[in-house]
PDB file of the backbone (N, CA, C, O) and the ligand in Angstrom, with CONECT records:
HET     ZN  A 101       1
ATOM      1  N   UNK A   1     -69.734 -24.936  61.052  1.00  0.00           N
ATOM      2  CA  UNK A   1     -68.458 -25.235  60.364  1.00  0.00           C
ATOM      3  C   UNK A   1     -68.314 -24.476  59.054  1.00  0.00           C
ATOM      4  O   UNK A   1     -67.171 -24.113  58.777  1.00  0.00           O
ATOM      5  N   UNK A   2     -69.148 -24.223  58.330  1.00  0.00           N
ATOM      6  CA  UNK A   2     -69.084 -23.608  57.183  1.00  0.00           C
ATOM      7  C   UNK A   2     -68.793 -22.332  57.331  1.00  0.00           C
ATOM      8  O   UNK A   2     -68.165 -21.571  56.595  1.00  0.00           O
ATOM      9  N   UNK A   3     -69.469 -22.114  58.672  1.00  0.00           N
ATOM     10  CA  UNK A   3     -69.291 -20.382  58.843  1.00  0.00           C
ATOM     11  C   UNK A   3     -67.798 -19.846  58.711  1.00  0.00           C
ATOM     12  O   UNK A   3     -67.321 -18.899  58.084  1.00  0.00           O
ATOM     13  N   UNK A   4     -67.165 -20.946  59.657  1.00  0.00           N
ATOM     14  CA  UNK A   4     -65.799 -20.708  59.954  1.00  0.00           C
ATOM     15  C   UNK A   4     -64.524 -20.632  58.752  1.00  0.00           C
ATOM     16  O   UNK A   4     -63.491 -19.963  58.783  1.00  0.00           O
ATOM     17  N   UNK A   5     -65.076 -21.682  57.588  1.00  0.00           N
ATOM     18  CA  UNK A   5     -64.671 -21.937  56.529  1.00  0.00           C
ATOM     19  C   UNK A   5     -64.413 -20.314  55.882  1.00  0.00           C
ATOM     20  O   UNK A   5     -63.428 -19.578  55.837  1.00  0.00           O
ATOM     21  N   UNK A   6     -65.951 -20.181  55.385  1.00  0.00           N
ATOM     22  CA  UNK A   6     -65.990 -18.382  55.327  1.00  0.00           C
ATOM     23  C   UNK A   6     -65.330 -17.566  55.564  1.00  0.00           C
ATOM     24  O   UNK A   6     -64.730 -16.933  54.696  1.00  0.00           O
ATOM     25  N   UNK A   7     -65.227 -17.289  57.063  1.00  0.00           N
ATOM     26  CA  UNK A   7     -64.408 -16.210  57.665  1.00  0.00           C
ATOM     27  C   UNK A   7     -62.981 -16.757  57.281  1.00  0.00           C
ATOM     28  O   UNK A   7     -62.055 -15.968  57.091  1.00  0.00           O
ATOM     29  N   UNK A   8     -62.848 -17.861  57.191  1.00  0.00           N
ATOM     30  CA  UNK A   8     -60.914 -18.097  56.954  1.00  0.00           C
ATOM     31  C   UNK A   8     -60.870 -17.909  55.103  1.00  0.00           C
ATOM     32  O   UNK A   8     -59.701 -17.798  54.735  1.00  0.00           O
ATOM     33  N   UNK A   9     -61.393 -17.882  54.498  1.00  0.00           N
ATOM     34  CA  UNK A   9     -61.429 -17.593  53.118  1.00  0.00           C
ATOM     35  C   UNK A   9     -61.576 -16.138  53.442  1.00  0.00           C
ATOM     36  O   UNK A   9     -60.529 -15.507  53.295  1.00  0.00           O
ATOM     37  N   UNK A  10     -62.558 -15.483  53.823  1.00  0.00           N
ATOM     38  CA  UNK A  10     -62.488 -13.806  53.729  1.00  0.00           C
ATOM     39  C   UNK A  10     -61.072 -13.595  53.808  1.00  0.00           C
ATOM     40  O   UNK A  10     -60.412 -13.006  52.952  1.00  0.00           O
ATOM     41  N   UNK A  11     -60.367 -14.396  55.497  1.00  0.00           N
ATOM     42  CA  UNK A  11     -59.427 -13.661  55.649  1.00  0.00           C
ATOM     43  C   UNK A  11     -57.954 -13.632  54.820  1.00  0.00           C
ATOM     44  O   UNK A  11     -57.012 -12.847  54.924  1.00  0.00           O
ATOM     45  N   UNK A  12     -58.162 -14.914  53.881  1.00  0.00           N
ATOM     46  CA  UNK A  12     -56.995 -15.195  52.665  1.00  0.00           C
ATOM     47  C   UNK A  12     -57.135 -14.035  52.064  1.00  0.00           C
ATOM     48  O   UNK A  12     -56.275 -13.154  52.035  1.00  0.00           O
ATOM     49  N   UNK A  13     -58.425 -13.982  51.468  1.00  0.00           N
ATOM     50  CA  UNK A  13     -58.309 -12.912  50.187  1.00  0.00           C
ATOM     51  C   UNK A  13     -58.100 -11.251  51.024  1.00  0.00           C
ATOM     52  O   UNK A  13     -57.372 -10.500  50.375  1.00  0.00           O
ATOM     53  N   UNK A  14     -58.562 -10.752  52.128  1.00  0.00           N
ATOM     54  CA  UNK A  14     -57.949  -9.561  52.303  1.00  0.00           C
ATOM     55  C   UNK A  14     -56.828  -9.610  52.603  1.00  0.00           C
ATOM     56  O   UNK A  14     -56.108  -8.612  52.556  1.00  0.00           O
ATOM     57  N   UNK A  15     -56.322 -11.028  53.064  1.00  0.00           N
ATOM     58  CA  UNK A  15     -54.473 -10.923  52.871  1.00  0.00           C
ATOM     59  C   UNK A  15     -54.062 -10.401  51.401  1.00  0.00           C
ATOM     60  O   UNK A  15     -53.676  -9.274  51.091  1.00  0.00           O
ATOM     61  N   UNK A  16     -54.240 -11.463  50.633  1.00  0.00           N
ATOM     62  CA  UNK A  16     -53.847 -11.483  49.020  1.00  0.00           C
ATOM     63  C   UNK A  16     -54.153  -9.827  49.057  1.00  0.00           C
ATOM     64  O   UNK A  16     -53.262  -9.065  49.431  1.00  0.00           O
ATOM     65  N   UNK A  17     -55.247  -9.409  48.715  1.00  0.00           N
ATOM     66  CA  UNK A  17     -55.885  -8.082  48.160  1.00  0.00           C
ATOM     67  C   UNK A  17     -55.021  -7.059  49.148  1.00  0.00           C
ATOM     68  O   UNK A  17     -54.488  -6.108  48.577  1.00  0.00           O
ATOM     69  N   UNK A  18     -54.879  -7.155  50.291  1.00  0.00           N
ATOM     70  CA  UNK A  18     -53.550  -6.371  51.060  1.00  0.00           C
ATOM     71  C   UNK A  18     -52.153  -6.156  50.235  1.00  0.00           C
ATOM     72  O   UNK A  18     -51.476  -5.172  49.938  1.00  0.00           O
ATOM     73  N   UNK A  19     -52.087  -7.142  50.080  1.00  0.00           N
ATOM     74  CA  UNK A  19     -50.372  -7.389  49.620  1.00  0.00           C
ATOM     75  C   UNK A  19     -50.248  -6.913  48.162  1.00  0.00           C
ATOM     76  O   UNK A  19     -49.405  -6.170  47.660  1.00  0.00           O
ATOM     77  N   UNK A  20     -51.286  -7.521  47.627  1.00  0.00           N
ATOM     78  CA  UNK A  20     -51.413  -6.900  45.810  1.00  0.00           C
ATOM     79  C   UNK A  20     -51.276  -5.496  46.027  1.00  0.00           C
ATOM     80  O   UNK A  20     -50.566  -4.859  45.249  1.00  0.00           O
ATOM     81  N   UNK A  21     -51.969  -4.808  47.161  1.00  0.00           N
ATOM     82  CA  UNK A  21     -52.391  -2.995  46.970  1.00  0.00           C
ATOM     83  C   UNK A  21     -50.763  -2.633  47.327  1.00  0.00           C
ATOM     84  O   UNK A  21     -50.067  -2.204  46.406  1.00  0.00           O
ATOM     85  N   UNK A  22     -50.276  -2.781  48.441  1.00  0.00           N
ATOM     86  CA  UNK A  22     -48.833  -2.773  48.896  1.00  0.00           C
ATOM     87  C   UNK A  22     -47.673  -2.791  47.811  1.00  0.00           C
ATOM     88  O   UNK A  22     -46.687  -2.062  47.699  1.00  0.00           O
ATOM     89  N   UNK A  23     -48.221  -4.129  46.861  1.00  0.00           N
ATOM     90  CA  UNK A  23     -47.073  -4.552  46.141  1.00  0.00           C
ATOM     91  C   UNK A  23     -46.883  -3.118  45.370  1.00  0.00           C
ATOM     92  O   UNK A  23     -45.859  -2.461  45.188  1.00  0.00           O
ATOM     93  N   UNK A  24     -48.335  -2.854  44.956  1.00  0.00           N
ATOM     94  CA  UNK A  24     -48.449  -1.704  43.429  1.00  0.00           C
ATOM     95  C   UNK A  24     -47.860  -0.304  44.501  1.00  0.00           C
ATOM     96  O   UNK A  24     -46.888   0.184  43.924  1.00  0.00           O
ATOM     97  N   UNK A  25     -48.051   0.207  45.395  1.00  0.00           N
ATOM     98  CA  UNK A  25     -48.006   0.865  46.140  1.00  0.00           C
ATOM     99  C   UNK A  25     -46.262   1.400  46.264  1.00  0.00           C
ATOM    100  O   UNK A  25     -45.759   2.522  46.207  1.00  0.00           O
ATOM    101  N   UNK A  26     -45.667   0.028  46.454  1.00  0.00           N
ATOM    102  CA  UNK A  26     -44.155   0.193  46.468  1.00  0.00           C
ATOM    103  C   UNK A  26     -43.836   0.787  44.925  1.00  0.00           C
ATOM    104  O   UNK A  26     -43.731   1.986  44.670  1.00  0.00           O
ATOM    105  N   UNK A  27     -43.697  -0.363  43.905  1.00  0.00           N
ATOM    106  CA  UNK A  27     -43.666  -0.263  42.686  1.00  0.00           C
ATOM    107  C   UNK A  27     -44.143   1.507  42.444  1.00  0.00           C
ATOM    108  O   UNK A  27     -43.179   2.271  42.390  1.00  0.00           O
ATOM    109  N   UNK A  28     -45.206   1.994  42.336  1.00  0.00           N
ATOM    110  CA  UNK A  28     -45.392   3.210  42.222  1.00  0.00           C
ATOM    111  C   UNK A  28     -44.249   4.265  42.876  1.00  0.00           C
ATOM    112  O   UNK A  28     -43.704   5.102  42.156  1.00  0.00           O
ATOM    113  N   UNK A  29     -43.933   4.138  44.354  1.00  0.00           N
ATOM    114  CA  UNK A  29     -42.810   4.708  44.778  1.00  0.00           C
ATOM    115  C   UNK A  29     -41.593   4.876  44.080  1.00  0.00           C
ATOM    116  O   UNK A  29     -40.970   5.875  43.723  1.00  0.00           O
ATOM    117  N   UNK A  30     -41.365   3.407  43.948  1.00  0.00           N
ATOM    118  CA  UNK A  30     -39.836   3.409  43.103  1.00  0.00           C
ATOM    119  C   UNK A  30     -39.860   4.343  41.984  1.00  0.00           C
ATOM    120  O   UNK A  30     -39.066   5.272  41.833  1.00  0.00           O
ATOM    121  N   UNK A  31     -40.977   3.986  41.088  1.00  0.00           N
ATOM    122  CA  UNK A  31     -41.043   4.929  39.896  1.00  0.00           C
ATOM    123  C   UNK A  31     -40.916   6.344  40.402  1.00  0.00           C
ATOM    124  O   UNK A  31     -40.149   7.173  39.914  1.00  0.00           O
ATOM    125  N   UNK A  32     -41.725   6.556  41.414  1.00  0.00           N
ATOM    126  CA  UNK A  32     -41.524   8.094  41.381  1.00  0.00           C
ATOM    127  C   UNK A  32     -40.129   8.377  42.016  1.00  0.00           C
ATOM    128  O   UNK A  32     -39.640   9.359  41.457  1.00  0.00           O
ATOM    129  N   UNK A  33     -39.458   7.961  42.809  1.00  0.00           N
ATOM    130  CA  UNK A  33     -38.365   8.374  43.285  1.00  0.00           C
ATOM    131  C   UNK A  33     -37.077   8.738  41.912  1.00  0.00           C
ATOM    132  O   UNK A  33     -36.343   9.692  41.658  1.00  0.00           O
ATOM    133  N   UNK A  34     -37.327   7.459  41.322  1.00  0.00           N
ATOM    134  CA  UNK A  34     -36.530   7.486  39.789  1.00  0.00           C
ATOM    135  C   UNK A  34     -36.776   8.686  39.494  1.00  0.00           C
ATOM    136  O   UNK A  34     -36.006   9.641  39.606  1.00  0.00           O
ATOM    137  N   UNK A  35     -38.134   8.681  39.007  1.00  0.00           N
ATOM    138  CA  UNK A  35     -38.529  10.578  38.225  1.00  0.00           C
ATOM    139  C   UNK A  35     -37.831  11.850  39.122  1.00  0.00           C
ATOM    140  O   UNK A  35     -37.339  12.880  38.660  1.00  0.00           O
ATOM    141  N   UNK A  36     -37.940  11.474  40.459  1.00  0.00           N
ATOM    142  CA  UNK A  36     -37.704  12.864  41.087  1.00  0.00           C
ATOM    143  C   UNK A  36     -35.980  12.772  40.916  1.00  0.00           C
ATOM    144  O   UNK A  36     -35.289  13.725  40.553  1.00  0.00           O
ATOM    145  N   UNK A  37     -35.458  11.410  41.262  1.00  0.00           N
ATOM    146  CA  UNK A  37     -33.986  11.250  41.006  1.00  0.00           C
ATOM    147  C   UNK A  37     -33.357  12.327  38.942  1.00  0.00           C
ATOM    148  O   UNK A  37     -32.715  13.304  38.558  1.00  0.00           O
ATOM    149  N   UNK A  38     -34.071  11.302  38.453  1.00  0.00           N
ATOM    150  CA  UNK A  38     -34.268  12.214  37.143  1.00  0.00           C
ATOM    151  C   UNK A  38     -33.998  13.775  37.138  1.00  0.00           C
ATOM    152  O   UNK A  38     -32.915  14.299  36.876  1.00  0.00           O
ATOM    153  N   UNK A  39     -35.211  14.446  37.484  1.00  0.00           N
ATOM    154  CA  UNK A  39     -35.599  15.191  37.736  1.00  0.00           C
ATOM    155  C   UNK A  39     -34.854  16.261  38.319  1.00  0.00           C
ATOM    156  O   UNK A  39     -34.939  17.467  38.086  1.00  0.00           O
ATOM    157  N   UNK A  40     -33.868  15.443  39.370  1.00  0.00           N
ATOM    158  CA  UNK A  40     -33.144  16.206  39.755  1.00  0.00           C
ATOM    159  C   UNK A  40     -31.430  16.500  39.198  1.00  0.00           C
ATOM    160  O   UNK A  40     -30.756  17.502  39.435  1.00  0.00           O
ATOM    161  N   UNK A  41     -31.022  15.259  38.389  1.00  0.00           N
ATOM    162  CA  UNK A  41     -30.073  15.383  38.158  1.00  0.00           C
ATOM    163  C   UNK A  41     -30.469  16.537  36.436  1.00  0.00           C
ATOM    164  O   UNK A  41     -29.462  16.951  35.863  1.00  0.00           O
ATOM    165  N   UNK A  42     -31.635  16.857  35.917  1.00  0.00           N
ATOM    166  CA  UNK A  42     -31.406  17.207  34.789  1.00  0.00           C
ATOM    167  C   UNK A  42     -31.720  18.943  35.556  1.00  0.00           C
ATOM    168  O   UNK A  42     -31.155  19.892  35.012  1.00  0.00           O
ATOM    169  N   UNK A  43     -32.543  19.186  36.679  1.00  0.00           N
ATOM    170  CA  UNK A  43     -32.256  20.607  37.122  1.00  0.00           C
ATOM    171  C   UNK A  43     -30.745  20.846  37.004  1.00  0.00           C
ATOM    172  O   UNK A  43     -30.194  21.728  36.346  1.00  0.00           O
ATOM    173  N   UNK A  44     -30.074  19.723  37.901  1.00  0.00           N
ATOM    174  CA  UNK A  44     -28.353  20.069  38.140  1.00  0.00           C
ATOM    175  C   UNK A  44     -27.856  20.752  36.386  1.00  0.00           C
ATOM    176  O   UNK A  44     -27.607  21.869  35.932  1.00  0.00           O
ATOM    177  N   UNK A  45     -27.907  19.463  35.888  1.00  0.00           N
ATOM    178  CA  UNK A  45     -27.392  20.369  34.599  1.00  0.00           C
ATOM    179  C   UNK A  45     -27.974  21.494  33.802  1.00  0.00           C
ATOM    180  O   UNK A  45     -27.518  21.802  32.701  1.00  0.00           O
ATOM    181  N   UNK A  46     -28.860  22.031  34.295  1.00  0.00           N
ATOM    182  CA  UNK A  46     -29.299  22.918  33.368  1.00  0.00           C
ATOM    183  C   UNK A  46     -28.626  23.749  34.433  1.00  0.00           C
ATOM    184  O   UNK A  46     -27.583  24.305  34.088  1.00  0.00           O
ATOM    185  N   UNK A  47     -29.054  23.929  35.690  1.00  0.00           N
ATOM    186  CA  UNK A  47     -28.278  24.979  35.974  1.00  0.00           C
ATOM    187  C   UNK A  47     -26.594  25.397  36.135  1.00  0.00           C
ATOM    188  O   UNK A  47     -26.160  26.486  36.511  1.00  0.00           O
ATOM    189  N   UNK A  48     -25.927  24.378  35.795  1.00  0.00           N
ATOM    190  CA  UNK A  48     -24.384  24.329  35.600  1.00  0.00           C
ATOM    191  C   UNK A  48     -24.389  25.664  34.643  1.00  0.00           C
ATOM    192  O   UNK A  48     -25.288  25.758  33.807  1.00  0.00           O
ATOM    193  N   UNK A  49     -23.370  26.728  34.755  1.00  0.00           N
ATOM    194  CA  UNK A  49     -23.315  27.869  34.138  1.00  0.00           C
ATOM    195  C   UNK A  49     -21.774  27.308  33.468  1.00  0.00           C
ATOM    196  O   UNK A  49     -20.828  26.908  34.147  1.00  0.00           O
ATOM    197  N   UNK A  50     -21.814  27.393  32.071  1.00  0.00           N
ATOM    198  CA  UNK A  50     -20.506  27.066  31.684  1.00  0.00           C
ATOM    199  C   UNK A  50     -19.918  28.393  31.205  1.00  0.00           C
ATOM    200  O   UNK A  50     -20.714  29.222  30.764  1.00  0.00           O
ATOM    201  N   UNK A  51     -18.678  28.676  31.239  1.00  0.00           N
ATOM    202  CA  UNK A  51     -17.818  29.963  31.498  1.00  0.00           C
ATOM    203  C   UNK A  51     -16.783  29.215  30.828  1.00  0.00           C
ATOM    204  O   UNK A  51     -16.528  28.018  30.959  1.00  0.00           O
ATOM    205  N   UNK A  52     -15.896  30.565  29.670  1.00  0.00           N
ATOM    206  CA  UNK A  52     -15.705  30.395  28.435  1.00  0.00           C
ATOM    207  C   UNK A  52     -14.033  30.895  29.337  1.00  0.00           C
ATOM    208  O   UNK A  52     -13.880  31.697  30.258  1.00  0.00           O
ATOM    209  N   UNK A  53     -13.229  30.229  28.764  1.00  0.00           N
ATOM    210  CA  UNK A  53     -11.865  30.945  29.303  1.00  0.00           C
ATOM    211  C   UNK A  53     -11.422  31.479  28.630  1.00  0.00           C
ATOM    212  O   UNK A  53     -11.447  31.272  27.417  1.00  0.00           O
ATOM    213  N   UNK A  54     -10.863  32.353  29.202  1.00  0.00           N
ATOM    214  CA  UNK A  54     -10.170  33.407  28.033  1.00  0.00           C
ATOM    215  C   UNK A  54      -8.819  33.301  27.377  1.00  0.00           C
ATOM    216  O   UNK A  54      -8.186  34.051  26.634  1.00  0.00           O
ATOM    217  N   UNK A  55      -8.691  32.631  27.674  1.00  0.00           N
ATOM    218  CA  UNK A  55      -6.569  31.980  27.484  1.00  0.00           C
ATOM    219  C   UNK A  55      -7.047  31.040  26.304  1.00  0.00           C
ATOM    220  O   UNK A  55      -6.625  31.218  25.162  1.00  0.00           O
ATOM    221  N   UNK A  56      -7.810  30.182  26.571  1.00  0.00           N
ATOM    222  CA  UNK A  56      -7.373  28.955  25.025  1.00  0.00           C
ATOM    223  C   UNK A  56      -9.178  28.718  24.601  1.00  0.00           C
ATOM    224  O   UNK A  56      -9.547  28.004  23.668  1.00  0.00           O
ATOM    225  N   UNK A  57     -10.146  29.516  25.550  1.00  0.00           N
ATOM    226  CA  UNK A  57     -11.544  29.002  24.761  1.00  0.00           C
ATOM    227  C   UNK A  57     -12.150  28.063  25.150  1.00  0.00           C
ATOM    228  O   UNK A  57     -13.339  28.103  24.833  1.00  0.00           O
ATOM    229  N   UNK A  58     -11.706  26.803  25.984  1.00  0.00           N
ATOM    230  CA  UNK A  58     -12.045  25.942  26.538  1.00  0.00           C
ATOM    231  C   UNK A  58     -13.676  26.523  27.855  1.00  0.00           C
ATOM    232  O   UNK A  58     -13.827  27.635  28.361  1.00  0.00           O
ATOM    233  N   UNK A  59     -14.563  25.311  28.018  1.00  0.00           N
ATOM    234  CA  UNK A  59     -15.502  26.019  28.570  1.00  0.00           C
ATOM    235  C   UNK A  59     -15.954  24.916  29.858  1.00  0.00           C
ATOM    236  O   UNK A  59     -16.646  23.910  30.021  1.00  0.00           O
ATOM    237  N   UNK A  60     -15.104  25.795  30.597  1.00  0.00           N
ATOM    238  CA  UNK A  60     -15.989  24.906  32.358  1.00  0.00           C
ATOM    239  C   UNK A  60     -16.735  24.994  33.194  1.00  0.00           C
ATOM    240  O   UNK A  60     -16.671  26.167  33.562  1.00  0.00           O
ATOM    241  N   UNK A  61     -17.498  24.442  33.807  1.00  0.00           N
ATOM    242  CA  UNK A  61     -18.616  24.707  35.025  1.00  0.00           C
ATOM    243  C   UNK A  61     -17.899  26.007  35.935  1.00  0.00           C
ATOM    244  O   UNK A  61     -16.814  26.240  36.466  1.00  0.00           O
ATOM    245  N   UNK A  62     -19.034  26.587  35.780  1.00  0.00           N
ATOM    246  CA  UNK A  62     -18.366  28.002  36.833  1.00  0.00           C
ATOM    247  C   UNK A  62     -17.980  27.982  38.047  1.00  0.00           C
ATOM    248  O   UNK A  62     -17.482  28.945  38.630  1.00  0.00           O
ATOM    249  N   UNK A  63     -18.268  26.408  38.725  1.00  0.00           N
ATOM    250  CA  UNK A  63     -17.946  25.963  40.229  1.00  0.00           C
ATOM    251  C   UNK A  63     -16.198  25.917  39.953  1.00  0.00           C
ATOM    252  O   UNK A  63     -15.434  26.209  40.873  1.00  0.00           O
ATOM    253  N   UNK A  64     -15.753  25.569  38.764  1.00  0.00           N
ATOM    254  CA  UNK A  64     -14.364  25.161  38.465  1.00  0.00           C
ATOM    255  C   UNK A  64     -13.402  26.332  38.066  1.00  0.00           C
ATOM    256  O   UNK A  64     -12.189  26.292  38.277  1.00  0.00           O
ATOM    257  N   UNK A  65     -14.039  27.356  37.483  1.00  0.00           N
ATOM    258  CA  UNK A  65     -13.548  28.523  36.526  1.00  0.00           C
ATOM    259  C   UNK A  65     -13.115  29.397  37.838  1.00  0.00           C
ATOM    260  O   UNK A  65     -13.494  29.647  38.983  1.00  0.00           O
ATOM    261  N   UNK A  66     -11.852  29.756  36.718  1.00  0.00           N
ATOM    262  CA  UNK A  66     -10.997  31.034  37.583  1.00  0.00           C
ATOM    263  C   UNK A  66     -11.400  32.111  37.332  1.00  0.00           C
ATOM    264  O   UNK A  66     -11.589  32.241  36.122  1.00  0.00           O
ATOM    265  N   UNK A  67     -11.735  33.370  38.173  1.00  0.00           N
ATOM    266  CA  UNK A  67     -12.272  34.528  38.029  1.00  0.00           C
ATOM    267  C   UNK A  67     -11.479  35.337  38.217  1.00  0.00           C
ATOM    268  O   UNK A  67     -11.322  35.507  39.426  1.00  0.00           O
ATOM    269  N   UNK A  68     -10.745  36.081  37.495  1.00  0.00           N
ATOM    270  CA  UNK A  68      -9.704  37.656  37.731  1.00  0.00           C
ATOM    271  C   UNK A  68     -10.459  38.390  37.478  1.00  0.00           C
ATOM    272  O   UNK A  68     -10.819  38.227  36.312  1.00  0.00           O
ATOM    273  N   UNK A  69     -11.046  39.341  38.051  1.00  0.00           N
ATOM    274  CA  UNK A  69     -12.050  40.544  37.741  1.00  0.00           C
ATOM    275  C   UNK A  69     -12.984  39.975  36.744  1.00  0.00           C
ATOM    276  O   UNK A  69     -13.755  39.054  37.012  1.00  0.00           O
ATOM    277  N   UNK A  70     -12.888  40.595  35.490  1.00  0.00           N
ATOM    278  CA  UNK A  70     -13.710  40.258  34.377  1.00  0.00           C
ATOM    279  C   UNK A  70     -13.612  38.844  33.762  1.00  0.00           C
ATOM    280  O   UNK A  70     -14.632  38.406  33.231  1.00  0.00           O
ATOM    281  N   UNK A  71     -12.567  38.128  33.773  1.00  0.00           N
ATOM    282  CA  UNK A  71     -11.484  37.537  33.169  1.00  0.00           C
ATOM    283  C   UNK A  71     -11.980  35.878  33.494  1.00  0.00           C
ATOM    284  O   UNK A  71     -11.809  35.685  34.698  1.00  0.00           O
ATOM    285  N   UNK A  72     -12.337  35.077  33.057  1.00  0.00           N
ATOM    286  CA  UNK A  72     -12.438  33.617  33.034  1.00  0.00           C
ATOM    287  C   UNK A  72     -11.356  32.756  32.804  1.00  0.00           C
ATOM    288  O   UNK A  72     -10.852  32.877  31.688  1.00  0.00           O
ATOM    289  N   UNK A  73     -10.932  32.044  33.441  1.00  0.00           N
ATOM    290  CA  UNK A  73      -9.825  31.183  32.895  1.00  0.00           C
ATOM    291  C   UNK A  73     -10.076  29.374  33.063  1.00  0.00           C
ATOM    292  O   UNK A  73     -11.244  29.232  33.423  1.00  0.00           O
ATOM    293  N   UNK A  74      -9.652  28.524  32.978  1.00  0.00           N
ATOM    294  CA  UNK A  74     -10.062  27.275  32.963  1.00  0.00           C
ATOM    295  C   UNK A  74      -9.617  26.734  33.952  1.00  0.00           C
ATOM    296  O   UNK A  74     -10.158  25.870  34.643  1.00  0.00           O
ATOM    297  N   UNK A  75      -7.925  27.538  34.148  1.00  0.00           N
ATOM    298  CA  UNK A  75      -7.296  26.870  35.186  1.00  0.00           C
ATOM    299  C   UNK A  75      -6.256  27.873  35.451  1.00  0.00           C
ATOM    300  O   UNK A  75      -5.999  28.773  34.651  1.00  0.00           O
ATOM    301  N   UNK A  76      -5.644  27.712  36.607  1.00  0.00           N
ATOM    302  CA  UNK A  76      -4.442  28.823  37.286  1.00  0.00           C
ATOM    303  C   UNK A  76      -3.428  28.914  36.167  1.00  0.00           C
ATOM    304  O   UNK A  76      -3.232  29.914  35.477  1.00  0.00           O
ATOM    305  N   UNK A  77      -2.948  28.014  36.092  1.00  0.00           N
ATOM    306  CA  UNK A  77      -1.605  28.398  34.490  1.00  0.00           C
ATOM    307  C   UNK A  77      -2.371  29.061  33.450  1.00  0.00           C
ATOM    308  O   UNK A  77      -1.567  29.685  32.758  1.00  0.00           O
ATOM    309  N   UNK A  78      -3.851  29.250  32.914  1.00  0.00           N
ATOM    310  CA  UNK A  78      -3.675  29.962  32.009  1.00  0.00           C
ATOM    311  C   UNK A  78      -4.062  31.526  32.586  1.00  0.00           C
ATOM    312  O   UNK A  78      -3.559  32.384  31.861  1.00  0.00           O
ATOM    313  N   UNK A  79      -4.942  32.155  33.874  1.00  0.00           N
ATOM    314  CA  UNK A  79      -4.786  32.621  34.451  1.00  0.00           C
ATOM    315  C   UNK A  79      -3.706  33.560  34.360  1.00  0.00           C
ATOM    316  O   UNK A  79      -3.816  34.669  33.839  1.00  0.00           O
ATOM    317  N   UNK A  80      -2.283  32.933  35.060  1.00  0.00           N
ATOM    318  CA  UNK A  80      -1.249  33.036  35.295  1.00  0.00           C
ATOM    319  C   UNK A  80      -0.567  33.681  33.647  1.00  0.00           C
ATOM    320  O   UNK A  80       0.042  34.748  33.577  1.00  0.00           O
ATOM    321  N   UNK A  81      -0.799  32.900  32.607  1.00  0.00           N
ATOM    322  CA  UNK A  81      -0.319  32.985  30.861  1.00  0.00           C
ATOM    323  C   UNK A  81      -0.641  34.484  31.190  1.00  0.00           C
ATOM    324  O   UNK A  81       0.089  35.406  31.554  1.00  0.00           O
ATOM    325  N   UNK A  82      -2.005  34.406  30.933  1.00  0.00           N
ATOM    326  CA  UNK A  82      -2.660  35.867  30.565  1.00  0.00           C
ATOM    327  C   UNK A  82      -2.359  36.955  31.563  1.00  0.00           C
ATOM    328  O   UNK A  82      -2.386  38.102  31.114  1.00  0.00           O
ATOM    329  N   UNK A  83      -2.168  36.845  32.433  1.00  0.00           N
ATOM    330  CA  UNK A  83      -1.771  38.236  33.282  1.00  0.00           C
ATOM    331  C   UNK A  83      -0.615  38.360  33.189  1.00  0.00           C
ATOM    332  O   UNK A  83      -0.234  39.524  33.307  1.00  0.00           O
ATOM    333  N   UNK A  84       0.331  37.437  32.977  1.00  0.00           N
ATOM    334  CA  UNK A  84       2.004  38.011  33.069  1.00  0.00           C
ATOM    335  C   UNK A  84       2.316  38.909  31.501  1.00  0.00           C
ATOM    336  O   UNK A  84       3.416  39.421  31.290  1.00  0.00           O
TER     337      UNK A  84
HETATM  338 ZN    ZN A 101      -7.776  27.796  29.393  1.00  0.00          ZN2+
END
């Protein structure tokens, strides 16, 4: 009887000691996902190229900026200002 006692106590604590390693295990994940989340949104902005318009000076992400040859603009009307 005692033996049995034993083995059902071993098997509590490698439950517990399972679940504790798991718990930290997750927890560690989250953190890192955050960092890489981080991580990734501060690559995004560094690589955003901001481009200077040439009509009023204003300065937008180059995904947004109007390109006439050399020529930067912010938006089609000033674009439009400067070439007519
Ligand atoms: Zn402009």
């Amino acid at each position: 009887m005692p033996r049995l006692l034993f083995i059902l106590i071993l098997f509590v604590v490698s439950f517990l000691v399972v679940r504790s390693i798991r718990n930290k295990l997750d927890k560690n994940k989250h953190i890192d996902s955050d960092d890489a989340n981080r991580g990734d949104q501060t690559n995004n902005n560094n690589k955003t190229i901001m481009l200077k318009c040439d009509e009023c000076g204003l300065h937008v992400p180059e995904h947004e900026a109007i390109k006439q040859g050399n020529h930067v603009f912010c938006s089609l009307e000033h674009a439009r200002q400067r070439l007519e």
